[in-house]
MIDOSE-1310 file (N, C-alpha, C; in nm, 2 decimals, decimal comma, always signed):
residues 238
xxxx	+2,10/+1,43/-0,89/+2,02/+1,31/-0,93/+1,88/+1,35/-0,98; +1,82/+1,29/-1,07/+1,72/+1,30/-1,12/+1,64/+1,14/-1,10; +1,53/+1,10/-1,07/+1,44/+1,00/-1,05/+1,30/+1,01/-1,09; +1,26/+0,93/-1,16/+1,12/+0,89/-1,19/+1,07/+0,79/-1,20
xxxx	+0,94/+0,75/-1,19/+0,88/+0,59/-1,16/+0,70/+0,62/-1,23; +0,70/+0,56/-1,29/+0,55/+0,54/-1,33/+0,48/+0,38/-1,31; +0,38/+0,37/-1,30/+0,31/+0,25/-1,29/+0,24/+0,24/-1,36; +0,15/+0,15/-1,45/+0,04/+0,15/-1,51/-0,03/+0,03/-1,54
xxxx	-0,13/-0,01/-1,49/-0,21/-0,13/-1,53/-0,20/-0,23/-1,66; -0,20/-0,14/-1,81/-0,17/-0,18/-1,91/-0,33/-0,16/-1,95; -0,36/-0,25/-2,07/-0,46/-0,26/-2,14/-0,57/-0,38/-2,12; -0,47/-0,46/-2,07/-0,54/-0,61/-2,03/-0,60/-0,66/-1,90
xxxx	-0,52/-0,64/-1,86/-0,51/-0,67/-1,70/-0,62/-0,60/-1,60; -0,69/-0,68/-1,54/-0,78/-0,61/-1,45/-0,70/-0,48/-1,33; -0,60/-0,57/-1,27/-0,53/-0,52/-1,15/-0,39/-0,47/-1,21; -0,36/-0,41/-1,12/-0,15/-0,38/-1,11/-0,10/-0,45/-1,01
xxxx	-0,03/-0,57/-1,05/+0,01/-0,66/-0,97/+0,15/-0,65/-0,96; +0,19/-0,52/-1,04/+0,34/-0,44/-1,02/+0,36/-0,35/-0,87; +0,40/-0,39/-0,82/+0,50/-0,30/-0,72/+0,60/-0,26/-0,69; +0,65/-0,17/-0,64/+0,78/-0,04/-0,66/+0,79/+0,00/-0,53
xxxx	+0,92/+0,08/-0,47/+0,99/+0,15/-0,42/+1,06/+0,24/-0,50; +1,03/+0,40/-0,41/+1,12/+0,48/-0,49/+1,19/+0,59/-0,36; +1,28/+0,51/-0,33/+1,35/+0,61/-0,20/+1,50/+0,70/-0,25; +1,47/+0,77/-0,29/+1,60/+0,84/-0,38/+1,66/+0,89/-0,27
xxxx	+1,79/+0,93/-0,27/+1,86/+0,88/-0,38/+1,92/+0,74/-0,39; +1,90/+0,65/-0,29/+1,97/+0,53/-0,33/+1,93/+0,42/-0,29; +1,80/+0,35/-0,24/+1,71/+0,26/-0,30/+1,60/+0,29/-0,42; +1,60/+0,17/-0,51/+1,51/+0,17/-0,63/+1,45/+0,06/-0,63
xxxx	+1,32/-0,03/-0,63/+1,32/-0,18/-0,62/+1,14/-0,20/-0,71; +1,18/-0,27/-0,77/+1,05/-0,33/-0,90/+1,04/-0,50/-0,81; +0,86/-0,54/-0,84/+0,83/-0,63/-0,86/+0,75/-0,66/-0,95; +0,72/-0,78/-0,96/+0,57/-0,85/-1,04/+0,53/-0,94/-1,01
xxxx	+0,39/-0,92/-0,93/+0,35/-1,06/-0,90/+0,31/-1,16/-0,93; +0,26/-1,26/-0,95/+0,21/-1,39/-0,98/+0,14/-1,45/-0,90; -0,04/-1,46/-0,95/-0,12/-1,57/-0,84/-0,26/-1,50/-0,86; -0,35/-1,58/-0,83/-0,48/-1,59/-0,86/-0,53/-1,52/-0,74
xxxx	-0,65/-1,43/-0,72/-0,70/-1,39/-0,62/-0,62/-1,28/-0,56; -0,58/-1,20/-0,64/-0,55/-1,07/-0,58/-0,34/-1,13/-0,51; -0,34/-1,25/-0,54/-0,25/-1,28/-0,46/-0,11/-1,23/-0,50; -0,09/-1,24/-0,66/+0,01/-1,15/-0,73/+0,08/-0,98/-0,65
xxxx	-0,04/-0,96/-0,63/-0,04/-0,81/-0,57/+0,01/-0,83/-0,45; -0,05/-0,91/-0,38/+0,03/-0,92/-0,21/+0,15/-0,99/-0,24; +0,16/-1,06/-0,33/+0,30/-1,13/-0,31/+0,47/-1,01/-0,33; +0,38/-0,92/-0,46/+0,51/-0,80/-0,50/+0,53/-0,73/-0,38
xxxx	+0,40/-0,66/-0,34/+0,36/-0,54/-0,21/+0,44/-0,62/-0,09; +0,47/-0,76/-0,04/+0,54/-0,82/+0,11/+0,62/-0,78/+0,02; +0,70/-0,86/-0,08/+0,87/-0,84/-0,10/+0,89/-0,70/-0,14; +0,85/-0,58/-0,18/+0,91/-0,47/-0,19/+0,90/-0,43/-0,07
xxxx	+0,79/-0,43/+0,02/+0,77/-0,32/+0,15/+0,88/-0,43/+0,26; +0,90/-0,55/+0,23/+1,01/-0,60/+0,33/+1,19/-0,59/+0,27; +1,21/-0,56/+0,16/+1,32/-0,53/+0,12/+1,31/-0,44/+0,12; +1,26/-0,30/+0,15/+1,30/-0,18/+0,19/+1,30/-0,18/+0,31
xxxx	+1,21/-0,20/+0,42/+1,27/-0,26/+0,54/+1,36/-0,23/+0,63; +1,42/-0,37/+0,54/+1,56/-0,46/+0,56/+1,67/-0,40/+0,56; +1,65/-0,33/+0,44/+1,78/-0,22/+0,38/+1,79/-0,13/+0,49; +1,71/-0,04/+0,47/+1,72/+0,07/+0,52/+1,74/+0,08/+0,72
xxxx	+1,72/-0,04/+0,72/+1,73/-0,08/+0,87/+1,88/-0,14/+0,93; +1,92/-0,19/+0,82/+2,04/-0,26/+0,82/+2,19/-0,21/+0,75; +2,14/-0,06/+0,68/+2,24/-0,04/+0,58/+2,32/+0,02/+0,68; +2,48/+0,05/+0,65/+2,58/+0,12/+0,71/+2,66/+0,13/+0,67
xxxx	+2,79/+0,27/+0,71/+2,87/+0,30/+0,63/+2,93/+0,19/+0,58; +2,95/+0,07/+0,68/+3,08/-0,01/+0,65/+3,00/-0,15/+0,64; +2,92/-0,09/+0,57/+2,87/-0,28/+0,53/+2,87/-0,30/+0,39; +2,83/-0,41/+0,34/+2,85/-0,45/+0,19/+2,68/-0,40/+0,12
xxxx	+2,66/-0,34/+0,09/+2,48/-0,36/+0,00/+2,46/-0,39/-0,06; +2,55/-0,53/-0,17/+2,52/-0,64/-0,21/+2,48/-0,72/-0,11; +2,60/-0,77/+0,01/+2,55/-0,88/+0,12/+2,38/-0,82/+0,18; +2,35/-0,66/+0,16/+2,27/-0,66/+0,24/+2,14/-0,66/+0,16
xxxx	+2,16/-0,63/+0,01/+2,02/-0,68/-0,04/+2,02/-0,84/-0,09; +2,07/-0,90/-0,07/+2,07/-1,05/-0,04/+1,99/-1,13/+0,06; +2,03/-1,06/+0,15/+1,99/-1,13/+0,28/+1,84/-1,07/+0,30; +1,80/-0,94/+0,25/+1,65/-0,90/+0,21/+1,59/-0,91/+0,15
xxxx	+1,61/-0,98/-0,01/+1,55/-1,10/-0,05/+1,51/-1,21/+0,01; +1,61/-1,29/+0,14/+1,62/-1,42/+0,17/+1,49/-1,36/+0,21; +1,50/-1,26/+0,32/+1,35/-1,25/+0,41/+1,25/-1,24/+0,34; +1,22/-1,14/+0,23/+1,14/-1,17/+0,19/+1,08/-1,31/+0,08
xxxx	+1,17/-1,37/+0,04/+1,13/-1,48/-0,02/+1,07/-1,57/+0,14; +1,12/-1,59/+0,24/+1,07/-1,66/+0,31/+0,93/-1,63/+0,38; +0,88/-1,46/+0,37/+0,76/-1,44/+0,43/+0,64/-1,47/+0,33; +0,68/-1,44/+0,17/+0,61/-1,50/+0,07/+0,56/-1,63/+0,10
xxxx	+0,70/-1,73/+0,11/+0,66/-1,86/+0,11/+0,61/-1,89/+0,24; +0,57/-1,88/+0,31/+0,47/-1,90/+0,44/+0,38/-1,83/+0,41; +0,31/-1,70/+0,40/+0,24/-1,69/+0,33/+0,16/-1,79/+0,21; +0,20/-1,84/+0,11/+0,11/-1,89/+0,02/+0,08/-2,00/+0,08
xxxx	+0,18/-2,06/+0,20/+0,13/-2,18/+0,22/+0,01/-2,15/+0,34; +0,01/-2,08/+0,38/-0,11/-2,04/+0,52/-0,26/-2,08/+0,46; -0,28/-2,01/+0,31/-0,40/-1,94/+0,27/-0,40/-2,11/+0,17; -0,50/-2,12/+0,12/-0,55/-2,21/+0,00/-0,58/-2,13/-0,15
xxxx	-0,58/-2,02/-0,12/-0,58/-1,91/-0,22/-0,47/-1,85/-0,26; -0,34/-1,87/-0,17/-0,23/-1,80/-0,23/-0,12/-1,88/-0,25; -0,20/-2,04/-0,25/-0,12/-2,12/-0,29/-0,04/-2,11/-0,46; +0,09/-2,11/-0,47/+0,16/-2,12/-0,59/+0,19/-1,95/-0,63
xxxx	+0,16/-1,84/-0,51/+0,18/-1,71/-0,56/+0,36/-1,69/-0,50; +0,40/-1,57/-0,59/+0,54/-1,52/-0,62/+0,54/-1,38/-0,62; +0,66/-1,35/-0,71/+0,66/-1,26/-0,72/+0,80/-1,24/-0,77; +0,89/-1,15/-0,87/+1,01/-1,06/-0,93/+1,02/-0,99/-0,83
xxxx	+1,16/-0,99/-0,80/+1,21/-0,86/-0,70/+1,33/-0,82/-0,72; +1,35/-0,71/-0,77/+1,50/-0,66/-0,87/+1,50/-0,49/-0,80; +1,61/-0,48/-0,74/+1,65/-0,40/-0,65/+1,78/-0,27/-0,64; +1,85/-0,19/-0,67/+1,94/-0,12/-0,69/+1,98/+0,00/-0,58
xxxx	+2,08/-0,01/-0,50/+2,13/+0,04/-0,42/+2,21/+0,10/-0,49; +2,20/+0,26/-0,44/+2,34/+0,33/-0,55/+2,37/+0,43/-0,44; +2,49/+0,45/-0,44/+2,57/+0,54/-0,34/+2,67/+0,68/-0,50; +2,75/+0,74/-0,40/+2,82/+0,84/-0,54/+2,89/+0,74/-0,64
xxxx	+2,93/+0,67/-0,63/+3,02/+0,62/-0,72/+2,99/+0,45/-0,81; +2,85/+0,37/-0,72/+2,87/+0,23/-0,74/+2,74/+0,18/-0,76; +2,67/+0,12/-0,84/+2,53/+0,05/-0,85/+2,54/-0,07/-0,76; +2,47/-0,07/-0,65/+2,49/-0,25/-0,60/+2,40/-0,30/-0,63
xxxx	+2,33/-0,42/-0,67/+2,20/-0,44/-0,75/+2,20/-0,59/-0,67; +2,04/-0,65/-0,68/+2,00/-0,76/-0,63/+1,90/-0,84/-0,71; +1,86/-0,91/-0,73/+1,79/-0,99/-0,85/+1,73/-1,11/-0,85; +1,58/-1,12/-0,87/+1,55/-1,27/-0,88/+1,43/-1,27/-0,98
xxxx	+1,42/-1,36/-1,11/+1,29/-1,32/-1,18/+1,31/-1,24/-1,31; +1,23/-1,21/-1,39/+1,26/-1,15/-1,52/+1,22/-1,00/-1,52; +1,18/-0,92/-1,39/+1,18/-0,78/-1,39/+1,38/-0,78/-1,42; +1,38/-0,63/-1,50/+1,48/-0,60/-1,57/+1,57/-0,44/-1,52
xxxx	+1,67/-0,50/-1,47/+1,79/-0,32/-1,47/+1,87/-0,35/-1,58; +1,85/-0,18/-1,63/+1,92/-0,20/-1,78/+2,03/-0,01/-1,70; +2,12/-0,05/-1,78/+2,24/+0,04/-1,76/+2,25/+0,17/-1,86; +2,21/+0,28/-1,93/+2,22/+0,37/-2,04/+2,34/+0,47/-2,00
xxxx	+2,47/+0,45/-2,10/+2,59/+0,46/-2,07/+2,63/+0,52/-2,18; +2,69/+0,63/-2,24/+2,74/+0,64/-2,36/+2,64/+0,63/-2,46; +2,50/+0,69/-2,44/+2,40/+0,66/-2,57/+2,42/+0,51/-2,63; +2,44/+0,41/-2,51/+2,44/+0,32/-2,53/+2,36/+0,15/-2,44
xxxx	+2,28/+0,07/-2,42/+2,16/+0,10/-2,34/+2,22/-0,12/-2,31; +2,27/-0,12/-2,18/+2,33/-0,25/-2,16/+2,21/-0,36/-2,06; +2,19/-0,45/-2,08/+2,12/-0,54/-1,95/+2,21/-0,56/-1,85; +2,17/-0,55/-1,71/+2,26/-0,55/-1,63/+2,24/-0,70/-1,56
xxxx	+2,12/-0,76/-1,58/+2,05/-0,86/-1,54/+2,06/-0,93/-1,61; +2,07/-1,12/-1,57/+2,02/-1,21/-1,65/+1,87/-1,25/-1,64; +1,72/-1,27/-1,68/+1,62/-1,33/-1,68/+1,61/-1,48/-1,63; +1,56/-1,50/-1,51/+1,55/-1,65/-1,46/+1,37/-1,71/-1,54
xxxx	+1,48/-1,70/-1,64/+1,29/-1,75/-1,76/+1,37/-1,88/-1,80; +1,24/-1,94/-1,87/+1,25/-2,07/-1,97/+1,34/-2,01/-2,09; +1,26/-1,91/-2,14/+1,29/-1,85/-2,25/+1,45/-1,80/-2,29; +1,52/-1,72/-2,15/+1,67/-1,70/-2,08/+1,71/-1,80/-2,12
xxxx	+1,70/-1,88/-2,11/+1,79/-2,03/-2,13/+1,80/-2,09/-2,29; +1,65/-2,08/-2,30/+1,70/-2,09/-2,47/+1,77/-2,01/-2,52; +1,76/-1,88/-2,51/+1,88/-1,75/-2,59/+1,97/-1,80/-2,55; +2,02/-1,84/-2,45/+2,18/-1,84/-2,33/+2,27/-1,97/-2,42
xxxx	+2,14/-2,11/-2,46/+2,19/-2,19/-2,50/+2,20/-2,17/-2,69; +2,15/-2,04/-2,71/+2,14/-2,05/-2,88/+2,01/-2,09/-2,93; +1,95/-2,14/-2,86/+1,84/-2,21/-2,93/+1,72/-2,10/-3,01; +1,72/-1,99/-2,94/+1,66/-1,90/-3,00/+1,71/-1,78/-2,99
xxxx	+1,71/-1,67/-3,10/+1,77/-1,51/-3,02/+1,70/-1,46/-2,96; +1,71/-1,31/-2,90/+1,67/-1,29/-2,77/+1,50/-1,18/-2,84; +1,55/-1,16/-2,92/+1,43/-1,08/-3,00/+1,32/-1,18/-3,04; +1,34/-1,35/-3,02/+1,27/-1,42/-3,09/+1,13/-1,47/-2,92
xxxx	+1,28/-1,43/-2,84/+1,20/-1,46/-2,68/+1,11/-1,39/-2,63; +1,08/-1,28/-2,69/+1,03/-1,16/-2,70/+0,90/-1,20/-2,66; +0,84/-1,31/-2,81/+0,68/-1,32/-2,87/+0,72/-1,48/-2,81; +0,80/-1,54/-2,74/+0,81/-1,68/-2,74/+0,65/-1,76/-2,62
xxxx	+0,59/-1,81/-2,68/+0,48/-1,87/-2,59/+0,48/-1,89/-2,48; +0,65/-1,93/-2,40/+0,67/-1,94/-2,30/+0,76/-1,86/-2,23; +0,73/-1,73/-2,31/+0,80/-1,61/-2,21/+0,81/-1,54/-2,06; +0,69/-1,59/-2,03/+0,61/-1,58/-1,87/+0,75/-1,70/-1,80
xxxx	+0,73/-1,79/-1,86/+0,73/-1,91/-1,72/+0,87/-1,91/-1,67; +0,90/-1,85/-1,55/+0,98/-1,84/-1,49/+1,07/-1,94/-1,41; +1,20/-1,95/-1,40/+1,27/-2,04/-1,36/+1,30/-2,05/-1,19; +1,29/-1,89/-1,14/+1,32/-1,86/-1,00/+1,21/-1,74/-0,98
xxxx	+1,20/-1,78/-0,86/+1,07/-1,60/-0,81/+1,12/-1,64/-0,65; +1,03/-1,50/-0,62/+1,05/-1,49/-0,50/+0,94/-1,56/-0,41; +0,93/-1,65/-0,33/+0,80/-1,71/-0,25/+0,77/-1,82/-0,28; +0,83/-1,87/-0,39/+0,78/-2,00/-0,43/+0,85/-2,15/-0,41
xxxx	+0,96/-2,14/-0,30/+1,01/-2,21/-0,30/+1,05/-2,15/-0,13; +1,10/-2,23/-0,06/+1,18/-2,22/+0,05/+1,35/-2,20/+0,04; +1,39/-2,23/-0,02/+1,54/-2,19/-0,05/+1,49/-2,08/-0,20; +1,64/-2,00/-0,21/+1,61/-1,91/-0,30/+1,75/-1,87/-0,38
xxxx	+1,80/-1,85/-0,47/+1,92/-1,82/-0,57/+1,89/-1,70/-0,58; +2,01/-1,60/-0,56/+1,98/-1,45/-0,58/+2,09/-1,42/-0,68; +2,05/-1,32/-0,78/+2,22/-1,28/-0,81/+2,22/-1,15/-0,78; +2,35/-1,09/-0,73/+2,39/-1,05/-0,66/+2,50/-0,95/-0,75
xxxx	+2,53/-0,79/-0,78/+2,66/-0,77/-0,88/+2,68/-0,56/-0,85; +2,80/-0,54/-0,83/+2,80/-0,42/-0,83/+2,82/-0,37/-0,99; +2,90/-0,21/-1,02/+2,93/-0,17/-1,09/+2,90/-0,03/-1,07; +3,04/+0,00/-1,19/+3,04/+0,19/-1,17/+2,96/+0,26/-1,19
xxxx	+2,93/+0,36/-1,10/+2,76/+0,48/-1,16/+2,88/+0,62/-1,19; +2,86/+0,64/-1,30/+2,93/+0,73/-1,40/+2,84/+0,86/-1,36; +2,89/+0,97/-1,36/+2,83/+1,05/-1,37/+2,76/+1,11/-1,50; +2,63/+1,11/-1,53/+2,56/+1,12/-1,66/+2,47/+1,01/-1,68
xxxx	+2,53/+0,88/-1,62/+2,45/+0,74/-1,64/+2,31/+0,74/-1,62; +2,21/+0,65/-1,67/+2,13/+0,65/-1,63/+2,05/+0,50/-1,58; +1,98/+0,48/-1,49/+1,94/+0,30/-1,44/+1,83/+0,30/-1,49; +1,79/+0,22/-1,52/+1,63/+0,18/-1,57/+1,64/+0,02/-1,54
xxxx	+1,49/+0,03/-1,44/+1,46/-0,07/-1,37/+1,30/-0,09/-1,43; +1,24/-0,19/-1,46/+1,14/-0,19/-1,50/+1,09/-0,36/-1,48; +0,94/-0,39/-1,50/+0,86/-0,47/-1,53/+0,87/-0,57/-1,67; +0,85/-0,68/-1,67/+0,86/-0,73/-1,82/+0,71/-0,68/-1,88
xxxx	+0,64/-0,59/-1,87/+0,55/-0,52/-1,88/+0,58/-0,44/-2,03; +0,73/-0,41/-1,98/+0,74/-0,31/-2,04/+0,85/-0,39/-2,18; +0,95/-0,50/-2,15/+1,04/-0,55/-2,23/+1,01/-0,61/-2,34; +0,88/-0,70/-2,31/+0,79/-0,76/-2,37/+0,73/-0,72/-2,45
xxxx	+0,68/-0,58/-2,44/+0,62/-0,46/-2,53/+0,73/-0,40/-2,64; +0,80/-0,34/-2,59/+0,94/-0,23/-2,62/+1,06/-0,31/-2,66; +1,09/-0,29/-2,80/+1,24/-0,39/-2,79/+1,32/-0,26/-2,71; +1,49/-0,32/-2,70/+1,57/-0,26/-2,68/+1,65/-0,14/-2,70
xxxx	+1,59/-0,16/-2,85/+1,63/-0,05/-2,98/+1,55/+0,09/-2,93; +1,44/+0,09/-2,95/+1,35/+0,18/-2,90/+1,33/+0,24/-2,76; +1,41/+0,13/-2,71/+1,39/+0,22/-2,54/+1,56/+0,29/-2,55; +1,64/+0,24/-2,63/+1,79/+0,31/-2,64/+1,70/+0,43/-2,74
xxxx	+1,66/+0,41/-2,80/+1,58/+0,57/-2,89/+1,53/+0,67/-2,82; +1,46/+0,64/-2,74/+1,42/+0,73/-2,64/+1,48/+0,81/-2,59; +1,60/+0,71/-2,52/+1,66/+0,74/-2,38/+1,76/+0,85/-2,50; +1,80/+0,83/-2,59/+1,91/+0,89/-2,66/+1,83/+1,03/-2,75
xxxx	+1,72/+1,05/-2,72/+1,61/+1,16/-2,83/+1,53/+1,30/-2,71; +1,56/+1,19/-2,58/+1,49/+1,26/-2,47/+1,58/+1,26/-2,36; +1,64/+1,37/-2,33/+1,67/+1,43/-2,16/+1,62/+1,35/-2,11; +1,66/+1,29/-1,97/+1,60/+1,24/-1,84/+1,51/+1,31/-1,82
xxxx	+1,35/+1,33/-1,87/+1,26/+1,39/-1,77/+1,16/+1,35/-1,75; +1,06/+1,41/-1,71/+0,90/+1,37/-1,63/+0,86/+1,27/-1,77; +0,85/+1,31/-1,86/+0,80/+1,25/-1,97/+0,82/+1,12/-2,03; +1,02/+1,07/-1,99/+1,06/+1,01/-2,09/+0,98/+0,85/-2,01
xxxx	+0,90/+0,82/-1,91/+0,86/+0,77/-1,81/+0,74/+0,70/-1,88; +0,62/+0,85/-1,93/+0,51/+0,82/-2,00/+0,53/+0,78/-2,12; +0,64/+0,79/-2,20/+0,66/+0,75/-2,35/+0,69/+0,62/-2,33; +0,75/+0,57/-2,23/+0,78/+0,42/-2,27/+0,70/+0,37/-2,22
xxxx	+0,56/+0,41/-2,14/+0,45/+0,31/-2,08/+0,37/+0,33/-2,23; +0,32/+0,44/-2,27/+0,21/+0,47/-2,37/+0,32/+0,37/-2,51; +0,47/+0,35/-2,55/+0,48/+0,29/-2,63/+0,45/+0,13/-2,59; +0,44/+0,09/-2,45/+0,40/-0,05/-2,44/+0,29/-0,03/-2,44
xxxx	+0,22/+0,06/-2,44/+0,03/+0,00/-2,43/+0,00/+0,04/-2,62; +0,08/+0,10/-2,65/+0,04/+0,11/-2,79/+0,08/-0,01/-2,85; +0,18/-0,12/-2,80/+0,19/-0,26/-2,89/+0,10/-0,35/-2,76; +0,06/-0,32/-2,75/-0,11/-0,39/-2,69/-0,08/-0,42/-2,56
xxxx	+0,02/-0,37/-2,44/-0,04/-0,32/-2,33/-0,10/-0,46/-2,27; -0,03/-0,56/-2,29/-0,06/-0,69/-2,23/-0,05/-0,70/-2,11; +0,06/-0,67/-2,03/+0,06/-0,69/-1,87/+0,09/-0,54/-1,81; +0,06/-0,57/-1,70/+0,11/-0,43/-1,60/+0,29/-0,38/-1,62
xxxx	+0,29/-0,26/-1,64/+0,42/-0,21/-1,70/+0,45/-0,08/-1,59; +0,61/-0,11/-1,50/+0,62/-0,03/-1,43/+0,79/+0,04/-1,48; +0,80/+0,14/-1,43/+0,92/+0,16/-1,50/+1,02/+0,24/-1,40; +1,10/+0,24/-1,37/+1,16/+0,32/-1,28/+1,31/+0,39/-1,35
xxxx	+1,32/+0,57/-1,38/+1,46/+0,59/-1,39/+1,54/+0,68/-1,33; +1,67/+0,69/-1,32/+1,75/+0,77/-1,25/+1,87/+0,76/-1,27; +1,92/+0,90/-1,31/+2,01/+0,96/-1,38/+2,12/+0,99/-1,28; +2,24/+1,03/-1,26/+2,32/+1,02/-1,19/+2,39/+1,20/-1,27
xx	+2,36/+1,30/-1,19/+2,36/+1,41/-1,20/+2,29/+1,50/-1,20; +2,33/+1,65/-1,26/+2,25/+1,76/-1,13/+2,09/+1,72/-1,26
């Protein structure tokens, strides 16, 4: 296995309100937070550092790690949401929490929010995730293509997060880890910046290495580096 993770502020953004897990070989977990006063940042930082946790505390040979990054979302969506309601300052903060548990043979993945796992299979570069956006729904219903959601005004505003609500919808999905595959887990930092085409260009021009990490943050800050861009990959072989 091969793994890399970069973070970067971007161009705009005062702070990095992105936060990551990188416990190789088989937890990987992206957030993004949302909220005024530093709150974004604490809202990603509880739900990653409490879904790792959870996992790692709870995993076993003979348990499901879909059922169990579920139920580590639940926690963390609930410490979020007490949280914002404690403070008068971290009222209405959240957070993206997209998660991948991989063993030899299987991705178990966990999901809430428009941070993104993408699958690169056959020089070929799949979403493994749906986007709980405004925007997701227009594509889903036709109203607009997905390249048009890209620049859409209301590409931000999200449909589900983590903390912002007391009940929470996760999705939840396994699938095969091929030997050669590669996962890419990332920030909409980075989707928002980078179409699809070009992060399949990459991935298909450059070996898995230390580099291919900085080329797709420096290609999002070179289309203006608007939000914090985190990127996480890992390859499945020697």
């Amino acid at each position: 296995m091969l793994a890399y993770v970069k973070s970067d502020v971007g161009l705009v953004r005062e702070t990095n309100e992105d936060s990551y897990e990188f416990l190789p070989p088989h937890l990987f977990v992206v957030a993004d937070g949302m909220g005024g006063h530093a709150a974004g940042e604490i809202a990603s930082n509880i739900a990653v550092q409490t879904l790792k946790e959870y996992v790692t505390q709870n995993i076993l040979p003979n348990t499901d790690p879909t059922a169990i990054l579920k139920q580590a979302i639940i926690k963390a969506n609930s410490l979020v949401y007490d949280m914002a309601l404690s403070r008068s300052e971290y009222t209405g903060m959240g957070t993206t929490l997209t998660a991948v548990y991989l063993t030899d043979t299987q991705i178990y993945w966990g999901h809430v929010g428009d941070s993104r796992i993408y699958l690169f299979r056959n020089n070929e570069l799949c979403q493994m995730t749906h986007d709980h956006s405004l925007v997701w729904e227009l594509v889903q219903n036709g109203s607009i293509t997905k390249e048009e959601a890209n620049t859409h005004p209301q590409r931000n505003m999200l449909t589900r997060a983590v903390g912002t609500s007391s009940d929470i919808k996760i999705d939840v999905g396994v699938t095969a880890w091929n030997h050669g595959d590669i996962v890419l887990l990332c920030t909409d930092g980075l989707t928002n910046m980078v179409s699809e085409q070009d992060i399949s260009t990459l991935l298909n021009i450059h070996p898995l290495t230390n580099s291919v990490d900085d080329m797709l943050i420096e290609q999002a800050k070179r289309a203006g580096g608007l939000d914090n861009i985190t990127v996480i990959l890992v390859r499945n072989g020697d």
